[in-house]
C-alpha positions as CSV (number, residue, x, y, z in Angstrom):
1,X,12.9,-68.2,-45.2
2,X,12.7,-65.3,-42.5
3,X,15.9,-63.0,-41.8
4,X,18.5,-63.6,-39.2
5,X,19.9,-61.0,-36.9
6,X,23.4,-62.5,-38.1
7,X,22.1,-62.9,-41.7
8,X,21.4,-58.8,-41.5
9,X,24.6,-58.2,-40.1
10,X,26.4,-60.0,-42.8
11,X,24.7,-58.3,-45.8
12,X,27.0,-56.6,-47.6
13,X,26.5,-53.5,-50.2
14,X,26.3,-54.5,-54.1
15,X,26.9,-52.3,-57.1
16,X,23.0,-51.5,-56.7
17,X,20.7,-51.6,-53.9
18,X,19.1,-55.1,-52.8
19,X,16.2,-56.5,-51.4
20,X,16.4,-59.3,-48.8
21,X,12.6,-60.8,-48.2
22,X,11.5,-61.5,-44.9
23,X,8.1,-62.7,-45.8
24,X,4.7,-61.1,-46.4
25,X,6.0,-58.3,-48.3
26,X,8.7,-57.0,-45.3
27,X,12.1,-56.9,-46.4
28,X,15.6,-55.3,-46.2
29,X,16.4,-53.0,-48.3
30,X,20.1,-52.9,-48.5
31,X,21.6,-49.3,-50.6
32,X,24.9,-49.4,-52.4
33,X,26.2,-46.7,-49.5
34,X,25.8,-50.0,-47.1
35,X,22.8,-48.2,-45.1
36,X,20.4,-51.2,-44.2
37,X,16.5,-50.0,-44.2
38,X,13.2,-51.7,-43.4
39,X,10.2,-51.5,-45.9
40,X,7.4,-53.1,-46.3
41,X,5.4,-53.5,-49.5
42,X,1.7,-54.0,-49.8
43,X,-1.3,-53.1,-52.2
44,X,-4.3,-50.9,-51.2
45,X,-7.3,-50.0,-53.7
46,X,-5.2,-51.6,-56.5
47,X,-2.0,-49.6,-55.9
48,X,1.3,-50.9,-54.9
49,X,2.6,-48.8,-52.2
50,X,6.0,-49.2,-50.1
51,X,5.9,-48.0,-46.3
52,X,9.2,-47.4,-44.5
53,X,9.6,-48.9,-41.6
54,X,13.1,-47.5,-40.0
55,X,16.6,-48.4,-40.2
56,X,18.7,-51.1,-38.9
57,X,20.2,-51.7,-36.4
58,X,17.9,-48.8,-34.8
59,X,14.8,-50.9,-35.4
60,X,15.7,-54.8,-34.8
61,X,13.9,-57.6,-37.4
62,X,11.4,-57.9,-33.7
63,X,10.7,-53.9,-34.1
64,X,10.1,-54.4,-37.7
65,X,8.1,-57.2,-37.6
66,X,6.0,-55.4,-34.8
67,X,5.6,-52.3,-37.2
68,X,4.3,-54.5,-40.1
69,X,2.2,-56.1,-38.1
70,X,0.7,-53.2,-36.5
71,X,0.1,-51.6,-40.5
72,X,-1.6,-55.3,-41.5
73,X,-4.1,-54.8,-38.9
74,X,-4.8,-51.4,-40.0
75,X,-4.8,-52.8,-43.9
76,X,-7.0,-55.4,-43.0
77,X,-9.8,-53.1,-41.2
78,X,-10.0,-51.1,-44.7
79,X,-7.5,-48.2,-43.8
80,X,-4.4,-47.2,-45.9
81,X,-1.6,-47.4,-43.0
82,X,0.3,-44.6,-45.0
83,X,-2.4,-42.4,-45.3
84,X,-3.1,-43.1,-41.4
85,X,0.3,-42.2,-40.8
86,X,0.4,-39.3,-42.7
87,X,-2.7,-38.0,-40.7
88,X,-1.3,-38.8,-37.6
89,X,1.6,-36.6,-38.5
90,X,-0.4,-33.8,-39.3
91,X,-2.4,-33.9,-36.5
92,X,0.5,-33.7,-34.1
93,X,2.0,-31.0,-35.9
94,X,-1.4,-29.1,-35.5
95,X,-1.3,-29.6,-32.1
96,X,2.4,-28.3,-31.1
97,X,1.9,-25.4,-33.7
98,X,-1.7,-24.8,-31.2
99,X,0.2,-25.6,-28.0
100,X,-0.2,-23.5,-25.3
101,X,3.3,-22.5,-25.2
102,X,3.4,-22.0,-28.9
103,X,0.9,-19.6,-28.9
104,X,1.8,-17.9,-25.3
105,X,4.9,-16.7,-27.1
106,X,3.3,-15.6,-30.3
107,X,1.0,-13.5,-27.5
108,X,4.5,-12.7,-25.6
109,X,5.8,-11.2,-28.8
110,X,3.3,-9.0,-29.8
111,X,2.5,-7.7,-25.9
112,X,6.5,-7.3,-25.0
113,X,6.5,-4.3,-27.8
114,X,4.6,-2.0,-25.3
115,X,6.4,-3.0,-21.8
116,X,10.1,-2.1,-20.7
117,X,12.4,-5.1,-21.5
118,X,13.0,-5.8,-17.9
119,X,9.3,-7.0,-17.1
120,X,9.4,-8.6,-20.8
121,X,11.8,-10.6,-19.6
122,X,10.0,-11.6,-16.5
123,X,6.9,-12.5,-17.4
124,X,9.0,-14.8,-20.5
125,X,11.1,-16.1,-17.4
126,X,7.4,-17.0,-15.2
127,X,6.1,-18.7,-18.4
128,X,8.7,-21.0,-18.9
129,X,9.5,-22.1,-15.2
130,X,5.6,-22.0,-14.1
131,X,3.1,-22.3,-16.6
132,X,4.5,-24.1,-19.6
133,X,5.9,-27.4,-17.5
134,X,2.3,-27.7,-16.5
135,X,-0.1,-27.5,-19.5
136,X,2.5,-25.6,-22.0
137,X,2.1,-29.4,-24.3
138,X,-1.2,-29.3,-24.3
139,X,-3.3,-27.8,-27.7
140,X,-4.7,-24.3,-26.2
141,X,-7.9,-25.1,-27.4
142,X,-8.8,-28.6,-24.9
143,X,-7.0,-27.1,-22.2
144,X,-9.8,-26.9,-19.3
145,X,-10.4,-24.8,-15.7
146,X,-9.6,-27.7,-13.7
147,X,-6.0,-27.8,-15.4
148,X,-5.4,-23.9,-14.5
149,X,-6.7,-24.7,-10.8
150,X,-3.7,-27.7,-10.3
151,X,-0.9,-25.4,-12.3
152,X,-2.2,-22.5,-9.8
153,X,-2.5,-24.5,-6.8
154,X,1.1,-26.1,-7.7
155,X,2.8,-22.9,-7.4
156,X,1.0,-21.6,-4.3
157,X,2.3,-24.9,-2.6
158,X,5.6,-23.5,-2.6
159,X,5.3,-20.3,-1.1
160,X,4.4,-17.9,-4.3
161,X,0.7,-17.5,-3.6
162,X,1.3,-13.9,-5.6
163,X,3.5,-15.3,-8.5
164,X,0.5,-18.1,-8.7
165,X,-2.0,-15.2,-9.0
166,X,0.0,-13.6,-12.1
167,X,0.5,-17.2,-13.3
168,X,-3.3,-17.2,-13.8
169,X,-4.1,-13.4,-14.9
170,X,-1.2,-14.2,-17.4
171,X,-3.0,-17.4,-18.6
172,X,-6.1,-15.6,-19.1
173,X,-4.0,-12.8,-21.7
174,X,-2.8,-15.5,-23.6
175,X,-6.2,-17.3,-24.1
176,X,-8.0,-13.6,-25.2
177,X,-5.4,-13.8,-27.4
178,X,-6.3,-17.4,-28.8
179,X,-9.8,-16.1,-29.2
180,X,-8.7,-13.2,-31.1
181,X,-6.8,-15.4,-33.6
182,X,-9.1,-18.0,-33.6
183,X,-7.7,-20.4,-32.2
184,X,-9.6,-21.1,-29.0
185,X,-13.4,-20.9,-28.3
186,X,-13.4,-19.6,-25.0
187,X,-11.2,-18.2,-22.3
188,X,-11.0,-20.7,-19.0
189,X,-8.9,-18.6,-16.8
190,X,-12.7,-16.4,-16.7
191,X,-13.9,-19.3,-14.9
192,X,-11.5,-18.7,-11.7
193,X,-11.4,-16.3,-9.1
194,X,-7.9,-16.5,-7.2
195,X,-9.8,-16.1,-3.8
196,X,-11.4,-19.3,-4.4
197,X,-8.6,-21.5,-4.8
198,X,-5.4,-20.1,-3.4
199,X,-4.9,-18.8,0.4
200,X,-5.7,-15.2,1.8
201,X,-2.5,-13.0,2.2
202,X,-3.2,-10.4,5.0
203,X,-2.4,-7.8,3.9
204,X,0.5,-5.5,5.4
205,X,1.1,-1.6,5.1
206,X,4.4,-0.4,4.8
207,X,6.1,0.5,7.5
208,X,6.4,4.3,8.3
209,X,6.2,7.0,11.4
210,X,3.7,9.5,12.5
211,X,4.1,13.1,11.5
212,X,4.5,14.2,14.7
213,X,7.9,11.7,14.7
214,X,9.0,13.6,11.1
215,X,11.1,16.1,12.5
216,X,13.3,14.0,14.3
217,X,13.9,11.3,11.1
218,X,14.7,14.5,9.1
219,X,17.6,15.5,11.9
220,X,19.0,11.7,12.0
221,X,18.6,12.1,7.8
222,X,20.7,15.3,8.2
223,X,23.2,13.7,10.6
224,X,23.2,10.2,8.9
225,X,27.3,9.5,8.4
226,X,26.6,6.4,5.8
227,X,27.5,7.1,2.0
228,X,26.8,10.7,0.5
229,X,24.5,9.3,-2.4
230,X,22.4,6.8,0.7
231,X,21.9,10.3,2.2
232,X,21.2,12.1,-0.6
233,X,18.5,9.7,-2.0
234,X,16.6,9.7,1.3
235,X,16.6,13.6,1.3
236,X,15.0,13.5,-2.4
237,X,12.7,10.7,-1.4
238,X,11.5,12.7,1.6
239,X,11.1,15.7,-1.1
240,X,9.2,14.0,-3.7
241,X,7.5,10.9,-2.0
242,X,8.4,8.9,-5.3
243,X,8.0,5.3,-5.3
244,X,10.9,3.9,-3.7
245,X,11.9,2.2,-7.4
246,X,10.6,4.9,-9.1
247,X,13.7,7.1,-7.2
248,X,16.5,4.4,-7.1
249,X,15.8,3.7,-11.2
250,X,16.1,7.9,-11.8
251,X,18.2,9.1,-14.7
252,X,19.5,12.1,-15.2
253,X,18.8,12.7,-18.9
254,X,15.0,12.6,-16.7
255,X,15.7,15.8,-15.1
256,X,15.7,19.5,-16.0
257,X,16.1,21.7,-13.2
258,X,16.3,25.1,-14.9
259,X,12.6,24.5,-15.2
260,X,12.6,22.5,-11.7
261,X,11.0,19.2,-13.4
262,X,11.3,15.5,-13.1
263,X,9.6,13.8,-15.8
264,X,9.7,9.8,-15.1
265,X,8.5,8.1,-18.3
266,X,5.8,5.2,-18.1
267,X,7.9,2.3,-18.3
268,X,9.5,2.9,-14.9
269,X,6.2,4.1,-13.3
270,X,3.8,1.2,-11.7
271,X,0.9,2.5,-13.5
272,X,2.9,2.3,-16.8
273,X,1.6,5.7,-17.4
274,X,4.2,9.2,-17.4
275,X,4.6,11.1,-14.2
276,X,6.0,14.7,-13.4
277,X,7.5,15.7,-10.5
278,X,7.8,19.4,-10.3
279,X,10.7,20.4,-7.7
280,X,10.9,22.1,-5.0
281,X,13.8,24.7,-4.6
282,X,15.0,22.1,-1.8
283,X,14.9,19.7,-4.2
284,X,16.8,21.0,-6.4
285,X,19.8,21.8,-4.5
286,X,19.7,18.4,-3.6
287,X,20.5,17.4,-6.8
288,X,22.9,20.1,-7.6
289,X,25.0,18.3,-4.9
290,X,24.1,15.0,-6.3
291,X,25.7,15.7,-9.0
292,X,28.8,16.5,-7.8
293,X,29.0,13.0,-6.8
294,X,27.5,11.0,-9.2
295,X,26.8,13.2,-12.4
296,X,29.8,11.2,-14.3
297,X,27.2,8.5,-14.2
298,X,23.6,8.0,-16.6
299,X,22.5,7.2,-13.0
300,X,21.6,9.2,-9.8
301,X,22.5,6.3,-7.8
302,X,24.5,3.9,-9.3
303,X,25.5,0.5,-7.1
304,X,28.6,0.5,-5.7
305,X,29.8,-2.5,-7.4
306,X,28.0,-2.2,-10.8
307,X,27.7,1.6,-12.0
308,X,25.5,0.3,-14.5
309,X,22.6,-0.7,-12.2
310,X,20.9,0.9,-9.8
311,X,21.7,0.5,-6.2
312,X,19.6,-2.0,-4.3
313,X,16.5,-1.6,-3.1
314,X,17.1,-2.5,0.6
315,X,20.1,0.1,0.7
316,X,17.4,3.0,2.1
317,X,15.9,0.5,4.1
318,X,19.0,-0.2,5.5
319,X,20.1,2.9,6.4
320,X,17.0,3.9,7.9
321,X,17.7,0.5,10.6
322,X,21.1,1.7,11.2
323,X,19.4,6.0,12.2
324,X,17.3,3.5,14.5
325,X,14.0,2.8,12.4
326,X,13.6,-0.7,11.7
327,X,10.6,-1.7,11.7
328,X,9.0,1.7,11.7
329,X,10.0,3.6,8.3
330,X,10.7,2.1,5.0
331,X,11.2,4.2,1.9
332,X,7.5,3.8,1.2
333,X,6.8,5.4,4.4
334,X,7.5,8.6,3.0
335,X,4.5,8.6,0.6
336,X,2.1,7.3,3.6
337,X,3.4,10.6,5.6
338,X,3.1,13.0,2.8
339,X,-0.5,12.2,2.4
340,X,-1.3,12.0,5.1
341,X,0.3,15.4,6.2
342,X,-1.0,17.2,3.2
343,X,-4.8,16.0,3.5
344,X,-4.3,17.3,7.3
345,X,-3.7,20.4,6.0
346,X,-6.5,21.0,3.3
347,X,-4.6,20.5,0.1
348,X,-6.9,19.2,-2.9
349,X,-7.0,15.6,-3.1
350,X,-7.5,15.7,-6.5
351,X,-3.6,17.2,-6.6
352,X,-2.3,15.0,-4.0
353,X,-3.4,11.7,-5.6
354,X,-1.9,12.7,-8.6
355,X,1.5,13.7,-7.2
356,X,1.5,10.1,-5.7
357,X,0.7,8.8,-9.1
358,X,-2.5,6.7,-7.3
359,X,-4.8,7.7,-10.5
360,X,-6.6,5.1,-11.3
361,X,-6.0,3.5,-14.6
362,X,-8.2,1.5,-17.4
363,X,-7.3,0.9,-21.3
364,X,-9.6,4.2,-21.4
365,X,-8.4,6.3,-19.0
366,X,-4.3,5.0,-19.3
367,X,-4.1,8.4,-21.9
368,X,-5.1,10.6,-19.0
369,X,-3.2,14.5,-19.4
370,X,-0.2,13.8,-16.1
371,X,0.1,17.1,-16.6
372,X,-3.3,18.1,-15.2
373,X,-3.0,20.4,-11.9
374,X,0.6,20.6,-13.0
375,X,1.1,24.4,-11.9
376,X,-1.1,23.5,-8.1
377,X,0.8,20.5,-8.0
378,X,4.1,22.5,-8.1
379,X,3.1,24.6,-5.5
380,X,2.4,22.1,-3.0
381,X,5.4,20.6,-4.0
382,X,7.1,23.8,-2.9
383,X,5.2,24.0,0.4
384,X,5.9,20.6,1.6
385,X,9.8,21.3,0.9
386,X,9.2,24.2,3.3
387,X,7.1,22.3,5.8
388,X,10.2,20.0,6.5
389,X,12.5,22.7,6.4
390,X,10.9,23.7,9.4
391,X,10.2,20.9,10.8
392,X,13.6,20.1,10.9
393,X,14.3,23.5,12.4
394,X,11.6,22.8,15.0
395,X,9.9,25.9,14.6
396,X,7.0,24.3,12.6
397,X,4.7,26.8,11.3
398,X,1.2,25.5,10.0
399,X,-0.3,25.7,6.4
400,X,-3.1,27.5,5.4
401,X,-5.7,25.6,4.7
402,X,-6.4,25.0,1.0
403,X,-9.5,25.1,-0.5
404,X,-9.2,24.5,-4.4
């Protein structure tokens, strides 16, 4: 006779495990622990074999009638249902160890090694709340350019039209690297060109004055009655027209000013590449002082609430609002001014490009000498320092023009 639901319930453990039939070879398999399991016996090429089914009461006598039924159609079409099984399993463990996601963060390990943890962590961070909830499931190697369009277009919809572009270059890093492993044919992400499917950004050049408005930003810089260390920065920022992260980030284990040299190393540079800075005698009694402030510190500028991180990017900006340039000067500016000002007066381009760190970099060229020009580069570093001494002075006194 078939099983109850209350003759299941009642079975009780014996001395040895027991078998109560429920017809055409399904049964419960009672063990002596009391645990209550479904199997389901059948015969395939000759062989008796015995496929488990689940336990009760997880899987009701409805469920496990379902499941043997399911594995008699399967019997009856010429296919072992445990082998089928078996396969199945396989084939989905294939295809999570081939996920995308799976292999994005093999890819993330090996390409973290060569970045600074911060922008590790990033890119890790983008992954997970961009591009794995969209196709992060999916084996890498089915995964088509329509599917890349929707995850881009998805996160352009809320605003992040550039976090969607590095949501795609990142995509197309990760499927090189499925190529390289073999375990992709070809790289999708090659098949899309942002400008196609996400909006034009105009673009926007940073804020910053004219030269003929410097000298009267370098008296309110002078004069500025904020925090010693805001002043100090902008001072050293107009010195050495360093990106405004690249100055904020600085160290002072960077710094050797017997021999009037910043090196920056490549992790905190945008071009991931080393930079020098030689400085200026200005410069360096700008950091003398500095130092009396905040040389207790690994930092030049510490926050003011956590010594152990920079301060905030918007504190220069800010301070530049409140000497009464908002909207007109960010800490960028500074960089925009310098070369401009030094191109006016006939210093090599070659040298100025360099000092603003705008070199040009490939996979070839990323091993480029950044001390090249070093020794011209120092010397216009010197005569920019005095071009703002004077202009701050008023009595501005032109350069010579340079020819090499």
């Amino acid at each position: 006779m078939p099983l109850t639901d209350a003759a299941v319930k009642k079975a009780k453990p014996g001395e040895k495990a027991t078998k109560i039939s429920d017809g055409k070879g399904l049964y419960l398999l009672v063990t002596d622990k009391g645990s209550k399991l479904w199997r389901w016996k059948y015969r395939v090429d000759g062989k008796e074999k015995v496929m488990a089914l689940g336990a009760y009461p997880d899987v009701s006598i409805a469920l496990a009638r379902e499941a043997m039924s399911d594995a008699r159609k399967l019997l009856a079409s010429g296919a072992d249902p445990m082998a089928q099984r078996k396969t199945a399993k396989l084939a989905r463990k294939t295809a999570a160890e081939n996920s995308f996601e799976a292999v994005a963060r093999l890819w993330w390990g090996q390409w973290q090694t060569a970045r600074s943890p911060r922008h590790a962590e990033y890119v890790l961070r983008r992954l997970e709340a961009d591009i794995f909830p969209a196709i992060g499931r999916q084996p890498i190697d089915v995964i088509k350019a329509p599917e890349l369009v929707a995850m881009s277009k998805g996160i352009a919809a809320r605003g992040a039209v550039d976090i969607a572009k590095r949501a795609l270059q990142t995509t197309g890093q990760v499927f090189r690297y499925a190529i390289a492993h073999g375990l992709a044919q070809r790289n999708p992400a090659t098949d899309i060109k942002p400008g196609d499917i996400l909006p034009a950004r105009k673009k926007s050049n940073y804020a910053r004055i004219s030269g003929k408005e410097l000298p009267d930003l370098l008296r309110h810089i002078e004069a500025y009655t904020g925090t010693p260390t805001t002043r100090l920065a902008i001072k050293l920022m107009a010195l050495t027209f360093v990106r405004t992260t690249e100055l904020i980030g600085a160290r002072w284990e960077e710094f050797d000013l017997k021999a009037r040299r910043w090196d920056i190393p490549a992790e905190r540079m945008k071009m991931k590449t080393p930079h020098i800075v030689p400085l200026s005698t200005q410069a360096v009694t700008v950091l003398e002082t500095l130092k009396l402030v905040t040389g207790h510190s690994a930092l030049l500028f510490p926050g003011e609430r956590d010594h152990e991180k920079p301060m905030s990017n918007n504190t220069i900006l800010a301070a530049l609002a409140r000497m009464g340039y908002k909207g007109r000067m960010t800490g960028h500016g500074f960089r925009g001014v310098a070369s401009t000002l030094l191109h006016e007066m006939g210093f090599n381009h070659a040298h100025i490009e360099l000092q603003l760190a705008h070199q040009e970099r490939d996979e070839v060229s990323a091993a480029y000498n950044h001390a090249t020009y070093l020794k011209e580069r120092g010397k216009l570093m010197q005569q920019w320092a005095d071009y703002l001494d004077t202009c701050e002075s008023g009595k501005v006194l032109a350069f010579k023009k340079k020819t090499a």
